[in-house]
N, CA and C of each residue as an Amber inpcrd file, in Angstrom:
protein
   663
   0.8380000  -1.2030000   0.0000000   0.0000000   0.0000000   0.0000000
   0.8700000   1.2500000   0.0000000   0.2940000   1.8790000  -0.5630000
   1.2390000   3.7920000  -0.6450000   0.2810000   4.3200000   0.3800000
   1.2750000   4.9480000   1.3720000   1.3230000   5.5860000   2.2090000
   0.9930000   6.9550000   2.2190000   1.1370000   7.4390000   1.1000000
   1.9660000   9.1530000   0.5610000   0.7530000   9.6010000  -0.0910000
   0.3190000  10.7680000   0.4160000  -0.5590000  11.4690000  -0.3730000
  -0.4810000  11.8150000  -1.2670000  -0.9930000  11.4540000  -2.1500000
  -1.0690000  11.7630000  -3.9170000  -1.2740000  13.5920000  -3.8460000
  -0.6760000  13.7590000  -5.0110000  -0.5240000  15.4770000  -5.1610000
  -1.8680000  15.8970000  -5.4860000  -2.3800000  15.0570000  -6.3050000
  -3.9410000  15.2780000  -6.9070000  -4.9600000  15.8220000  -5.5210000
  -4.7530000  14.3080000  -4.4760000  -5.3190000  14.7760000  -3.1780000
  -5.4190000  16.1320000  -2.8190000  -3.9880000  16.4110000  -2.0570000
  -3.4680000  17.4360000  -1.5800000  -4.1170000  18.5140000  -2.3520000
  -3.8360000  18.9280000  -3.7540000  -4.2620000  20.1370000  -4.0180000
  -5.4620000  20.2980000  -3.6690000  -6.8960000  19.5350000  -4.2530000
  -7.7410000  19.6390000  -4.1140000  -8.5240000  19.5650000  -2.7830000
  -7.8670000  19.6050000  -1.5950000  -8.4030000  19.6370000  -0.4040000
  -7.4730000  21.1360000   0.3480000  -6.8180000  21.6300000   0.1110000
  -5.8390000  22.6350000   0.8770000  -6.7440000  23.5250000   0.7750000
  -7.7500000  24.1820000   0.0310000  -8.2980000  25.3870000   0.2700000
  -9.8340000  25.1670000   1.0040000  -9.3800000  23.6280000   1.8740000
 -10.8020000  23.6500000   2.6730000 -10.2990000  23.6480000   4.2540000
  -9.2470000  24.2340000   4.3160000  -8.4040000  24.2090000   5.4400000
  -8.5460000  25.1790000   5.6390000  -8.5250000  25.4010000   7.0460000
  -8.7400000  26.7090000   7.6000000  -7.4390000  27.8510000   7.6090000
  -7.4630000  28.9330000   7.4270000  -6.0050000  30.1280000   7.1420000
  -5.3710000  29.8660000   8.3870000  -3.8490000  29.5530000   7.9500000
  -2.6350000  30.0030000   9.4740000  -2.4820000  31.0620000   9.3590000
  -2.2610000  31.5700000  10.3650000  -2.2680000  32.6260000  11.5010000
  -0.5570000  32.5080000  11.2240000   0.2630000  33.9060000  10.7630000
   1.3720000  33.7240000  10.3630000   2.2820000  34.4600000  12.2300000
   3.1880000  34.0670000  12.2350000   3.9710000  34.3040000  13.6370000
   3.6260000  35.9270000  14.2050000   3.2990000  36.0520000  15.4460000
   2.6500000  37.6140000  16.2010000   3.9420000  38.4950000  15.7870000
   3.6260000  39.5950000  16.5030000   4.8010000  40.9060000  16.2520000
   6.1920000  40.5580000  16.9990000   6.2620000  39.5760000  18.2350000
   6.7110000  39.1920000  18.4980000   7.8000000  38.2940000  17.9510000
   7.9300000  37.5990000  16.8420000   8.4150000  36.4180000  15.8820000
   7.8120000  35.3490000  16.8220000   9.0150000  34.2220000  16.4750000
   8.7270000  32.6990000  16.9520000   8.7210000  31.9550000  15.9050000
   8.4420000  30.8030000  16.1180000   8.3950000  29.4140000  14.7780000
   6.8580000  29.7740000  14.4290000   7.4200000  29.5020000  13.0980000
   5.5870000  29.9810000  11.9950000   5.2790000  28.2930000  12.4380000
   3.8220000  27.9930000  12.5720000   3.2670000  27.1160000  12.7100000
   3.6990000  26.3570000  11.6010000   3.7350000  24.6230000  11.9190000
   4.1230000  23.4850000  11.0100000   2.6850000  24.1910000   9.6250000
   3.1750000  23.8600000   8.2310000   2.3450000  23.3530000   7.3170000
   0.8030000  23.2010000   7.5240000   0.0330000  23.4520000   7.1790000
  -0.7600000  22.0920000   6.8340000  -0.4800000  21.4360000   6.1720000
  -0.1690000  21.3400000   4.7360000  -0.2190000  20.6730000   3.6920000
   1.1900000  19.4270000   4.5710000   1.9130000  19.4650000   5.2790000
   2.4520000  18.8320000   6.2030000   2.0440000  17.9260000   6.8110000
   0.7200000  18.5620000   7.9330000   0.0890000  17.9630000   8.5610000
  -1.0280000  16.7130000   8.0550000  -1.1600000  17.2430000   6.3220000
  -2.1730000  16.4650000   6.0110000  -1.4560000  15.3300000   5.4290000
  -0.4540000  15.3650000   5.0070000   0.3050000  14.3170000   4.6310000
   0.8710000  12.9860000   6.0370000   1.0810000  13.7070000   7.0450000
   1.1170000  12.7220000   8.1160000  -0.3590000  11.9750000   8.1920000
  -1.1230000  12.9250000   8.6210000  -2.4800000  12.4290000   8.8800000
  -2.9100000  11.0890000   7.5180000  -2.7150000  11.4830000   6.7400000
  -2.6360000  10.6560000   5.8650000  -1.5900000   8.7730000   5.5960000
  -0.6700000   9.5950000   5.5770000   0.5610000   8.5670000   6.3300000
  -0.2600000   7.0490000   7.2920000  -0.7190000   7.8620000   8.4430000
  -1.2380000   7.2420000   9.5310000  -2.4400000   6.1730000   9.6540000
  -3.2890000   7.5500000   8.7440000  -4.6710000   6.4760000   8.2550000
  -4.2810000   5.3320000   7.6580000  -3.3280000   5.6530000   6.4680000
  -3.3980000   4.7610000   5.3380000  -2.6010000   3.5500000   5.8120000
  -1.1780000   3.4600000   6.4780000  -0.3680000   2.4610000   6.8840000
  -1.2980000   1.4700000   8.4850000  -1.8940000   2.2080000   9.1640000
  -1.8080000   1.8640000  10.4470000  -0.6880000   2.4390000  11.5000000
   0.1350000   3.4150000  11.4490000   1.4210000   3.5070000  12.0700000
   1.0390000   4.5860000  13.2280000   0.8290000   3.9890000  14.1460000
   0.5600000   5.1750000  15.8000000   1.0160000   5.8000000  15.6730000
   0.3710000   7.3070000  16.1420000   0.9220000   8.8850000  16.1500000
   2.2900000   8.6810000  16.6900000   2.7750000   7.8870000  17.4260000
   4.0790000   7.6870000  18.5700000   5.4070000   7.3330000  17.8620000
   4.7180000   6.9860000  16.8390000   5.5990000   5.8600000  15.8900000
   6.2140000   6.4280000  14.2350000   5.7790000   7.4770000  14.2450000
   6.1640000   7.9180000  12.7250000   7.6490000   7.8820000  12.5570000
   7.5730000   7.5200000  11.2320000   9.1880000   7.5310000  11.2190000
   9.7600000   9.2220000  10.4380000  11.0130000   9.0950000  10.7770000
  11.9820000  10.3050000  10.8100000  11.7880000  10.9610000   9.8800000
  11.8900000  12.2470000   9.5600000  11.4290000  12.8470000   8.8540000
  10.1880000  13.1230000   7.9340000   9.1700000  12.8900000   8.8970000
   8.0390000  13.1860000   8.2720000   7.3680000  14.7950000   8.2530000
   7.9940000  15.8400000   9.1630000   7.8770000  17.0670000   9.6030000
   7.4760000  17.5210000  10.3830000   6.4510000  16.4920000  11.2160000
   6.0340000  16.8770000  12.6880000   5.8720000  16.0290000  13.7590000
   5.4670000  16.4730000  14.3480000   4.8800000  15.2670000  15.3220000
   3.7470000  14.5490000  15.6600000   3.8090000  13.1560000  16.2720000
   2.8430000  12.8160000  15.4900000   1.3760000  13.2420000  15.8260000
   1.6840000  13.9920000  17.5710000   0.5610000  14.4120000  18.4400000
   0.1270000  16.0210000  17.7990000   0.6840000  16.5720000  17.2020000
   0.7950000  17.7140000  16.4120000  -0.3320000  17.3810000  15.2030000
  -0.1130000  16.3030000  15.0870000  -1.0010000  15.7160000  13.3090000
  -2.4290000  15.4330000  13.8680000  -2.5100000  14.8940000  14.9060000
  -3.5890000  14.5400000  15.6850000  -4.4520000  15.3700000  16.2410000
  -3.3580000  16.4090000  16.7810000  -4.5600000  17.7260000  17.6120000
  -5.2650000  18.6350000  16.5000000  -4.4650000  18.2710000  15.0900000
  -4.9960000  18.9610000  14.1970000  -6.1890000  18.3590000  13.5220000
  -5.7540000  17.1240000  13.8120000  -6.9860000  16.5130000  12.6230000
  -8.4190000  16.7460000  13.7750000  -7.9070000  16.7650000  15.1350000
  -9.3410000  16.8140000  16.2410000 -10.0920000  17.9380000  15.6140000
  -8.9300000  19.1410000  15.9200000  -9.6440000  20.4060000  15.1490000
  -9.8620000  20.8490000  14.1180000  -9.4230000  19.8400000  12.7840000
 -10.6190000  19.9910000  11.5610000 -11.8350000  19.2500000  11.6280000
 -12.0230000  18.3120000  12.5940000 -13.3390000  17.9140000  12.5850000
 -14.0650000  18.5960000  13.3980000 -13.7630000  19.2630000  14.1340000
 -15.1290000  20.5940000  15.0780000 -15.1410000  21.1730000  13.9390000
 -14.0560000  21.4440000  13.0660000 -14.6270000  22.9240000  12.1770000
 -15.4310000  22.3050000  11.0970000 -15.8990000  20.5330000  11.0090000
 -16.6440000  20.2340000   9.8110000 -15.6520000  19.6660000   8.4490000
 -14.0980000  19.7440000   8.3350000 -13.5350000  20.3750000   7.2190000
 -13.9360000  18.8020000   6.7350000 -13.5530000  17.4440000   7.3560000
 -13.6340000  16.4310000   6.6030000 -15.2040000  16.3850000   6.3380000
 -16.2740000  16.8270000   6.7860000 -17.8920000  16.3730000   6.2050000
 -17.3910000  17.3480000   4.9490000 -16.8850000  18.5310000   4.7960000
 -16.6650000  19.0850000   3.6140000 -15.8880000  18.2560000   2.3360000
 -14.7640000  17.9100000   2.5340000 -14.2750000  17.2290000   1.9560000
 -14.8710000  16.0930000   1.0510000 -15.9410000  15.3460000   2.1810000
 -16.7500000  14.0320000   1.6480000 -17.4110000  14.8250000   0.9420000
 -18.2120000  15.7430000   0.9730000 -19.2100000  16.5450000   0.1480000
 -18.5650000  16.8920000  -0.8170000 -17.3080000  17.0930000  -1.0850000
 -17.0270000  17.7590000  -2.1830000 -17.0810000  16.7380000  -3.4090000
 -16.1880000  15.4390000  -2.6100000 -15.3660000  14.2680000  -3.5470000
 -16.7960000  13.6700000  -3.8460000 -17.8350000  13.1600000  -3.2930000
 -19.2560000  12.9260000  -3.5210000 -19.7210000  13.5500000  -4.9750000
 -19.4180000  14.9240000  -4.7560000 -20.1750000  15.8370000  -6.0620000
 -19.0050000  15.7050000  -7.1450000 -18.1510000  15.5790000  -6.5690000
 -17.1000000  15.6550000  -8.3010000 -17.3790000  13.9320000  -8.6820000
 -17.8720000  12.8960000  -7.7660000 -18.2190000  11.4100000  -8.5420000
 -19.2490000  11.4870000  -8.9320000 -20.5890000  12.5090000  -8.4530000
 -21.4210000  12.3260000  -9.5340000 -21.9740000  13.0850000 -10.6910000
 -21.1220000  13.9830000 -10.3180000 -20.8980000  14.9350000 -11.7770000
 -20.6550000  14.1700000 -12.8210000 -19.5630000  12.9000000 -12.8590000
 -19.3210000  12.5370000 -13.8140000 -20.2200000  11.0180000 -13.8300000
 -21.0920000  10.7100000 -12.7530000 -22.0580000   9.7370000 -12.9440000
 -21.7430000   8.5610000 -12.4050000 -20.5740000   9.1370000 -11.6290000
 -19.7700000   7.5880000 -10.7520000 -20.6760000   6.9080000  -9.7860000
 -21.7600000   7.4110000  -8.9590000 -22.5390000   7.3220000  -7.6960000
 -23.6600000   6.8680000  -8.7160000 -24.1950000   5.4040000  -7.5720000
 -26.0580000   4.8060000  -8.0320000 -26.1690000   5.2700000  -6.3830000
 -27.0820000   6.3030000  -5.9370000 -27.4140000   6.7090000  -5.4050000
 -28.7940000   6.3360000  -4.7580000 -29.1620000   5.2580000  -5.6190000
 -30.6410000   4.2920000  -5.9000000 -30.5450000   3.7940000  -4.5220000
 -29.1160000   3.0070000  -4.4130000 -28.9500000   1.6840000  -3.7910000
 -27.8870000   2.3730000  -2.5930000 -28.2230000   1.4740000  -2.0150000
 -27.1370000   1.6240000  -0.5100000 -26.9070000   0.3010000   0.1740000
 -25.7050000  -0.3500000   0.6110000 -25.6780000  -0.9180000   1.1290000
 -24.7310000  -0.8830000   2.7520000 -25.3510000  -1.5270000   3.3250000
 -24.6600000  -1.0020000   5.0170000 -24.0480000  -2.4580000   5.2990000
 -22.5110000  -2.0100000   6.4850000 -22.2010000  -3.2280000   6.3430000
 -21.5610000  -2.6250000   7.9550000 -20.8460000  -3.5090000   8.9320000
 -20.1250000  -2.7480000   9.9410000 -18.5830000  -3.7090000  10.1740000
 -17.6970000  -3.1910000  11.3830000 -16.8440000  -3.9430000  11.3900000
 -15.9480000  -3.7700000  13.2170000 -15.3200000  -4.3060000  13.4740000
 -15.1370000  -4.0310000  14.8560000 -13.6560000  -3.8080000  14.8980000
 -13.1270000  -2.9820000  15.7430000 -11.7440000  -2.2070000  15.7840000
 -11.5300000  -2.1560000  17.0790000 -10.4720000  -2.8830000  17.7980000
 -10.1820000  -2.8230000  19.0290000  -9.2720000  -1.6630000  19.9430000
 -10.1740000  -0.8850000  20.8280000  -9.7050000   0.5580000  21.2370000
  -8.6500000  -0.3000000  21.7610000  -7.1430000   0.2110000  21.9570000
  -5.8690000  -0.5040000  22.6660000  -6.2370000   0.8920000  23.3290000
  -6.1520000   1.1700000  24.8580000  -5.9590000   1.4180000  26.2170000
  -7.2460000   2.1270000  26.4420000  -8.5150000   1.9260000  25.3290000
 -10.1520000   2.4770000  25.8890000 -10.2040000   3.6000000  25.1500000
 -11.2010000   4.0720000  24.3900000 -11.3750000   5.5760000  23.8960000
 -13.0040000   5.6560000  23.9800000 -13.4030000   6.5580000  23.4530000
 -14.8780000   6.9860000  24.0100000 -15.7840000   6.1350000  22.6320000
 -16.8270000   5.6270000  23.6490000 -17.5750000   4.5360000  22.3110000
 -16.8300000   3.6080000  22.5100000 -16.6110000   3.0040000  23.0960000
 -16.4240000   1.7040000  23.3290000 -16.5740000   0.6180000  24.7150000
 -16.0100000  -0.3300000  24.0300000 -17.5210000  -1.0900000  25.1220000
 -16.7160000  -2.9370000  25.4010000 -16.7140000  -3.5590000  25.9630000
 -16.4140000  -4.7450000  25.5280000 -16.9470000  -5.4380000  24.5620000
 -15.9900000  -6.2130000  23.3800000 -16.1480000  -6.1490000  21.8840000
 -16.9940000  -8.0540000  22.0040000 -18.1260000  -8.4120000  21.6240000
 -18.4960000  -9.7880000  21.4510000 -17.7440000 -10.4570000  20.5610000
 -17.0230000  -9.8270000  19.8070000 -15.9330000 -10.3640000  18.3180000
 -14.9130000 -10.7990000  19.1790000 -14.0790000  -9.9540000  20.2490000
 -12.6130000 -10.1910000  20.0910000 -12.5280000 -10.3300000  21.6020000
 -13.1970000 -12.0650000  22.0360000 -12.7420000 -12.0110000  23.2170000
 -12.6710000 -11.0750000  24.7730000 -14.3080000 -10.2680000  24.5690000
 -14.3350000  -9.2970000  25.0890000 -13.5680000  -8.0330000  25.7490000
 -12.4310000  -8.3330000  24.7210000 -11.5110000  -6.8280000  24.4280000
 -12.4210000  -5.3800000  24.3940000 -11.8420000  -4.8860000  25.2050000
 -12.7180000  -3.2270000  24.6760000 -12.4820000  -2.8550000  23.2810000
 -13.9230000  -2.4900000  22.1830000 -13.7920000  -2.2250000  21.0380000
 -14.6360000  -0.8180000  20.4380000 -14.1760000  -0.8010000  19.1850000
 -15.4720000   0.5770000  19.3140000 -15.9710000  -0.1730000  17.6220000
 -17.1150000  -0.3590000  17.2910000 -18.1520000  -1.0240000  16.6130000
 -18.2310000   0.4980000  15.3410000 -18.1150000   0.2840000  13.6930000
 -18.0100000   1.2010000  12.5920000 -19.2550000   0.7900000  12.3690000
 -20.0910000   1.3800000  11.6950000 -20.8260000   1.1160000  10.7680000
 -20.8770000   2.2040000   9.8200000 -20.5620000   1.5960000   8.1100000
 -20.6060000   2.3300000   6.8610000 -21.5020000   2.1210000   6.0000000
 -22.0320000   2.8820000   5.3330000 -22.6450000   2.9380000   4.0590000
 -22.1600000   3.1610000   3.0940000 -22.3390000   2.3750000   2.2240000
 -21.9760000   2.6340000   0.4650000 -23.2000000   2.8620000  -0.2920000
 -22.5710000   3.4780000  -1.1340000 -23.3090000   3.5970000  -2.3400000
 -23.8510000   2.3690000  -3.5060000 -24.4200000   1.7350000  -3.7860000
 -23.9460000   0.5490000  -5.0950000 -23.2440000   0.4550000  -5.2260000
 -22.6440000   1.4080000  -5.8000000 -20.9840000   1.1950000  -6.6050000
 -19.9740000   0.6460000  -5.7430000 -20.2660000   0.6580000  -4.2970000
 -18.9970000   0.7500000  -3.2070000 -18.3100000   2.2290000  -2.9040000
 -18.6960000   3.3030000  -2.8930000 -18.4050000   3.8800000  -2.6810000
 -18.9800000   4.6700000  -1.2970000 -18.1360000   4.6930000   0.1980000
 -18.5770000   5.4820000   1.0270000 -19.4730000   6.2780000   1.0390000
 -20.2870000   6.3930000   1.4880000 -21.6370000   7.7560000   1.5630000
 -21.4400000   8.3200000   3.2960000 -21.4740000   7.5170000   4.0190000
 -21.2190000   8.0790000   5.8560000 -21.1800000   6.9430000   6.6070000
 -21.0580000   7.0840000   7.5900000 -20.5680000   6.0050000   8.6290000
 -20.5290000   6.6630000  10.1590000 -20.9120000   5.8820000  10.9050000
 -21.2630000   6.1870000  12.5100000 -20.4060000   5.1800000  13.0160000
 -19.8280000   5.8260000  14.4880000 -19.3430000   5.0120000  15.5520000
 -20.0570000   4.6340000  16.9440000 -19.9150000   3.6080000  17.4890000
 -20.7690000   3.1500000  18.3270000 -19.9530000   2.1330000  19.4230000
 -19.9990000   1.7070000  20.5210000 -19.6250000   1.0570000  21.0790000
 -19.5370000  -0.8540000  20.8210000 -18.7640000  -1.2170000  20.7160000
 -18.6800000  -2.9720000  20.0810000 -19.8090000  -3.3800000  20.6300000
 -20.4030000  -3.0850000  21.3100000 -21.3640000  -4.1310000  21.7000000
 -22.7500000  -3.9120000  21.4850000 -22.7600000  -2.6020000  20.8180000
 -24.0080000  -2.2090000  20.0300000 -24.7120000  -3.3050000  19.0190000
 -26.0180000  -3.6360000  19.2300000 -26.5590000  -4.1120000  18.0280000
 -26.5910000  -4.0220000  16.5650000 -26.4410000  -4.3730000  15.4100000
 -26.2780000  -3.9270000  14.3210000 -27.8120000  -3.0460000  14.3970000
 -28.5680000  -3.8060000  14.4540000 -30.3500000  -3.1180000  14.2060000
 -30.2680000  -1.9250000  14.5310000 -29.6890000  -1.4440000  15.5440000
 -29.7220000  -0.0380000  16.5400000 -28.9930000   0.8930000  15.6860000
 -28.2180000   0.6290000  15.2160000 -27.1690000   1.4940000  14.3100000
 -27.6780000   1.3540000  12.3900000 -29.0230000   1.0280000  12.2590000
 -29.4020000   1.2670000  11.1180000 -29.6060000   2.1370000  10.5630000
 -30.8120000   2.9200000  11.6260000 -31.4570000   4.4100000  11.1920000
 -30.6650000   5.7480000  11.5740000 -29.5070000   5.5850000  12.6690000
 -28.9250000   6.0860000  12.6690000 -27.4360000   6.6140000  11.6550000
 -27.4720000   5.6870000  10.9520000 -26.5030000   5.5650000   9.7390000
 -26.9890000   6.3980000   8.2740000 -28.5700000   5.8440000   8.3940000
 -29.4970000   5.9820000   6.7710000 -29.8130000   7.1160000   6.9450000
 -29.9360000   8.2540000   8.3170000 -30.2920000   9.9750000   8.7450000
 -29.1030000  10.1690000   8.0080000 -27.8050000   9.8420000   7.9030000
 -26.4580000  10.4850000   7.5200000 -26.3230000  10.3840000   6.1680000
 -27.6200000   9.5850000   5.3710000 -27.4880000   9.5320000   3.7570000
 -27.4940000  11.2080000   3.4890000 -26.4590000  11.6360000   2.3490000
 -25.9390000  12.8690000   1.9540000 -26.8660000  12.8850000   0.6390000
 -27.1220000  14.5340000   0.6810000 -28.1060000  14.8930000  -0.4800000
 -26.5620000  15.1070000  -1.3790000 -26.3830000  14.5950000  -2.0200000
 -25.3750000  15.4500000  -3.1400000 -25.9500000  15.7080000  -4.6070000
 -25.2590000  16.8710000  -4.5310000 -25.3260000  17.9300000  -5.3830000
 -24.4270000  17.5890000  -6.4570000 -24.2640000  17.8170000  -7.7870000
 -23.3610000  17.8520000  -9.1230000 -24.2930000  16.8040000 -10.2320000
 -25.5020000  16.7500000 -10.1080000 -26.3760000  16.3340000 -11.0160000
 -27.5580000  17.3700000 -11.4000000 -28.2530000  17.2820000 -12.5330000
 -29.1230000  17.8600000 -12.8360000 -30.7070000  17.0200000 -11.7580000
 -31.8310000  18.3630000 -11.4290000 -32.5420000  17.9690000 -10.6360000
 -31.9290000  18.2630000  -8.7280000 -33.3300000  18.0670000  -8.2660000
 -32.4310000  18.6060000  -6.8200000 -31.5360000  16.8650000  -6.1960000
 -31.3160000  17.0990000  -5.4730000 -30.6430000  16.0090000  -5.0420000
 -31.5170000  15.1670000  -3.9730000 -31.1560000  13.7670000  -4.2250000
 -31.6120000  12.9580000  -3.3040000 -31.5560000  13.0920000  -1.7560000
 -33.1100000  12.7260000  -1.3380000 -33.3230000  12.6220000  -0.0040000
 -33.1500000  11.4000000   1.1810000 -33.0930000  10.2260000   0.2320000
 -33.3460000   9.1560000   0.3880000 -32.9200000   8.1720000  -0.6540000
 -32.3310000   6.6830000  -0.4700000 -32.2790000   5.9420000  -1.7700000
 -33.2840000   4.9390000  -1.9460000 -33.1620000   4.1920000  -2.3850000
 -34.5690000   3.7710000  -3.0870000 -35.1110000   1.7410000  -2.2570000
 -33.5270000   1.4950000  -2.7320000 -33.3370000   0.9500000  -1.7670000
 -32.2210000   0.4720000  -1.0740000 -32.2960000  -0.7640000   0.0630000
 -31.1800000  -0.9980000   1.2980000 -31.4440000  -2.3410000   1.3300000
 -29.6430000  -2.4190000   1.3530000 -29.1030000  -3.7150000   1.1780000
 -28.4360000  -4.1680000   2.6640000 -28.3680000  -5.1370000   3.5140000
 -27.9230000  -5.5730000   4.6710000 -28.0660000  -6.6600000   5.2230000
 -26.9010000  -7.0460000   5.5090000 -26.9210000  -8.9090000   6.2420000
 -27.7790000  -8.6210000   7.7730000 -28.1020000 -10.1950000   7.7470000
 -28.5940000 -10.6170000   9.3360000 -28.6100000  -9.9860000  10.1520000
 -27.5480000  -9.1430000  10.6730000 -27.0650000  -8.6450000  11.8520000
 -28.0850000  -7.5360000  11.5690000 -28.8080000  -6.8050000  10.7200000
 -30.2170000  -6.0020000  11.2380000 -31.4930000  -6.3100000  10.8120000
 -31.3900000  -7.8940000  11.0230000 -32.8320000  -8.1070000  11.2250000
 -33.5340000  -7.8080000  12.4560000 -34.5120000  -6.8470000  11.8600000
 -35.5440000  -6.5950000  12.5080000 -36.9440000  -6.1490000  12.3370000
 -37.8010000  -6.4020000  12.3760000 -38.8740000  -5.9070000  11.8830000
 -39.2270000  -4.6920000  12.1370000 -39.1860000  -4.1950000  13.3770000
 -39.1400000  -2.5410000  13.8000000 -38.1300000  -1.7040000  12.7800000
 -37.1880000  -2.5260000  12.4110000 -36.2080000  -1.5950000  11.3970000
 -36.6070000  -1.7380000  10.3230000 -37.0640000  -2.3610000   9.9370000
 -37.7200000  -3.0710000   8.4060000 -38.9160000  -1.7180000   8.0870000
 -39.9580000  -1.6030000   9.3060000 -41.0030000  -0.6080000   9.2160000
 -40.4690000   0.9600000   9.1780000 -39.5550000   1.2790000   9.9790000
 -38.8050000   2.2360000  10.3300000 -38.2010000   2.8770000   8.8990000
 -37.3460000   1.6920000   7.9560000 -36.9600000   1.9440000   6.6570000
 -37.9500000   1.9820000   5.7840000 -38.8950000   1.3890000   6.0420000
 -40.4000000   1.6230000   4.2810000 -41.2030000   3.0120000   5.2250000
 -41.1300000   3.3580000   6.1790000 -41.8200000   4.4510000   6.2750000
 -40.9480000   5.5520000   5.8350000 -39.8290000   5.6170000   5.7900000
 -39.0140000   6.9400000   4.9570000 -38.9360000   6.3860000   3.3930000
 -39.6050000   5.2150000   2.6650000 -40.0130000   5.1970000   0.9900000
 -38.7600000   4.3300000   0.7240000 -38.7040000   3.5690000   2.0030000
 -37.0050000   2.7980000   0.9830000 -37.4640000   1.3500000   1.5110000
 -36.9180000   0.6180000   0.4890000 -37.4190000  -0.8520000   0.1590000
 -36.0440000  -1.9480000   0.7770000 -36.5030000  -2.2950000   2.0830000
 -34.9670000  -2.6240000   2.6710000 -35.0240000  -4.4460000   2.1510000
 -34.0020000  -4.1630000   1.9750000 -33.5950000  -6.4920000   1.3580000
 -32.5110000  -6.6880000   2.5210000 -32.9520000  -6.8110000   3.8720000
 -32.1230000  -7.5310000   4.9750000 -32.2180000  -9.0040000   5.0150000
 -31.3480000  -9.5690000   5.1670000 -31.1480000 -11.0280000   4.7680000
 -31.8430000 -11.2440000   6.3010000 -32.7730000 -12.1600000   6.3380000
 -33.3400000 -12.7260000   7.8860000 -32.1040000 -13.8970000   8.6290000
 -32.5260000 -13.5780000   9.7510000 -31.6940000 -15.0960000  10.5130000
 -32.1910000 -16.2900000  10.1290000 -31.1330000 -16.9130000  10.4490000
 -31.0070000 -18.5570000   9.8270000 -31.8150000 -18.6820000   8.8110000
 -31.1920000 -17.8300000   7.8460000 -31.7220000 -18.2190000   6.7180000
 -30.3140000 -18.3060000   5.9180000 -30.2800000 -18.6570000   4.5150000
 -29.1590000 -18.6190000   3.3740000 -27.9870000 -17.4700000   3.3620000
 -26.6580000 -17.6630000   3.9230000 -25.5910000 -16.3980000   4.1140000
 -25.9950000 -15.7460000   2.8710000 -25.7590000 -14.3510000   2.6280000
 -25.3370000 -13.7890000   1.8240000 -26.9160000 -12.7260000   1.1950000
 -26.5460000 -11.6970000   0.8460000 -27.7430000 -11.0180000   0.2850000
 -28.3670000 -10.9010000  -1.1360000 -27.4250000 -11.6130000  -1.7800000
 -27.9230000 -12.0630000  -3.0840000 -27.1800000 -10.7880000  -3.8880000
 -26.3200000 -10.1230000  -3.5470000 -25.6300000  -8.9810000  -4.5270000
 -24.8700000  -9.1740000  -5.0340000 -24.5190000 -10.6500000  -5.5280000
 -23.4100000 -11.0050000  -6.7650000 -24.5120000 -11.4630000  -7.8310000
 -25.7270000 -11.4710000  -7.1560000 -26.6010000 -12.1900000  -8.5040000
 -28.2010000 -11.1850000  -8.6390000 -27.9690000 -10.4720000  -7.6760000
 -29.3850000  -9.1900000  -7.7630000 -28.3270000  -8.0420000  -8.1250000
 -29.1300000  -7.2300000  -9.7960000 -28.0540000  -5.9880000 -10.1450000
 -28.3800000  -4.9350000  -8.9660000 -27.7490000  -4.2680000  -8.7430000
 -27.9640000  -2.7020000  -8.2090000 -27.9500000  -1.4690000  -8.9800000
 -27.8560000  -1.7970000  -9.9420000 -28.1170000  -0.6160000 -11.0050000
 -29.4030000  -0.3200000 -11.3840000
C-alpha cells in the first residue's frame, strides 16, 4: 500500500483548510504546514502507524497531526471534503445513489477511547463497533461510531439519517435511496417498518436463513 498522499489529493483539499495565523509581532516558529500535517495524517490512516511511531522525517509530530486533525473535525472540514469528492463522482455519474448498502466492522480501542464497550468479536476486548454505508458502486456515503457491543439493528437508522443529499447532477438532489441492502445482523422488523416508512425498500437477509444477500446475482443498477 502507498502511504503518501497523492498530489492530486493534496491540491484539491488545501483550500478547505482553515487560514494560518502567520507568527505575532513578536516572531517565533511559523506554525508546522498544513499541507504537512495532512500528509502525516494521511501517512497514519493509510499504513496503520501510531501517532508515537512515525518515522523520521516526516515534519512533525505525530501528536501535532492529531490535535490537528481533532480540530478539523469541530470545524466540519472532513464532512466538507466528503461533500465535495461525492459531487465531483457524480458529476461525472460515478454514484447509483438508488442503492445503498450497510455493512459494519469491529476495531479494538488498545488502552479504551470513548464509544467503546467490551467487543463480542474479540474475546471481550474493549472495542469501538463502525458502521458504513456505500453507495452501489462501493463507494462510502457516511458512517457512525458506536460502542462494540451495540446491536447492528440499533445502528441502522442512525446511519441511513447520515445519507448525503449530493449535489453535481441535474434535478435537486436525493433525499433518500430507493433501496437498502444488509446482512442478518439487522434483522428486525421494527427496522424493516422504520426503513419503508421513509419510501425505501430494505432487502435484509433474515436469521437462519441462506448467508449472503444475493448482490453477486441481484443488479444494483
Amino acid at each position: 500500500m502507498d502511504a503518501h498522499l497523492p498530489d492530486a489529493i493534496s491540491q484539491s483539499v488545501m483550500h478547505m483548510l482553515p487560514e494560518q495565523s502567520p507568527p505575532g509581532r513578536w516572531g517565533g516558529r511559523p506554525p508546522i504546514s498544513h499541507e504537512i500535517v495532512l500528509r502525516v495524517i494521511w501517512f497514519v490512516l493509510t499504513s496503520g502507524c501510531s501517532w508515537r511511531k512515525l518515522p523520521a522525517g516526516m515534519g512533525c509530530f505525530g501528536e501535532t497531526a492529531r490535535t490537528r486533525l481533532a480540530h478539523w473535525q469541530e470545524l466540519g472540514v472532513w464532512q466538507r471534503m466528503l461533500a465535495s469528492i461525492l459531487e465531483q463522482r457524480h458529476r461525472k455519474q460515478g454514484l447509483n445513489l438508488e442503492v445503498v448498502i450497510l455493512e459494519s466492522t469491529h476495531v479494538r480501542a488498545l488502552g479504551g477511547v470513548a464509544d467503546s464497550a467490551p467487543s463480542p468479536l474479540n474475546r471481550r476486548k474493549s472495542g469501538t463497533k463502525y458502521t458504513l454505508m456505500t453507495d452501489g458502486n462501493g463507494t462510502p456515503l457516511a458512517m457512525i461510531s458506536t460502542s462494540a457491543n451495540t446491536s447492528d439493528h440499533r445502528c441502522l437508522l442512525p446511519v441511513v439519517e447520515q445519507y448525503p443529499h449530493v449535489k453535481g447532477a441535474s434535478g435537486r438532489p436525493r433525499k433518500n435511496p430507493e433501496t437498502l441492502y444488509a446482512d442478518a445482523g439487522y434483522d428486525s422488523e421494527a427496522a424493516r417498518q422504520t426503513i419503508r416508512a421513509r419510501g425505501i425498500i430494505p432487502h435484509i437477509r433474515r436469521s437462519n436463513t441462506a448467508h449472503g444477500s444475493g448482490l453477486g446475482k441481484t443488479p444494483v443498477h
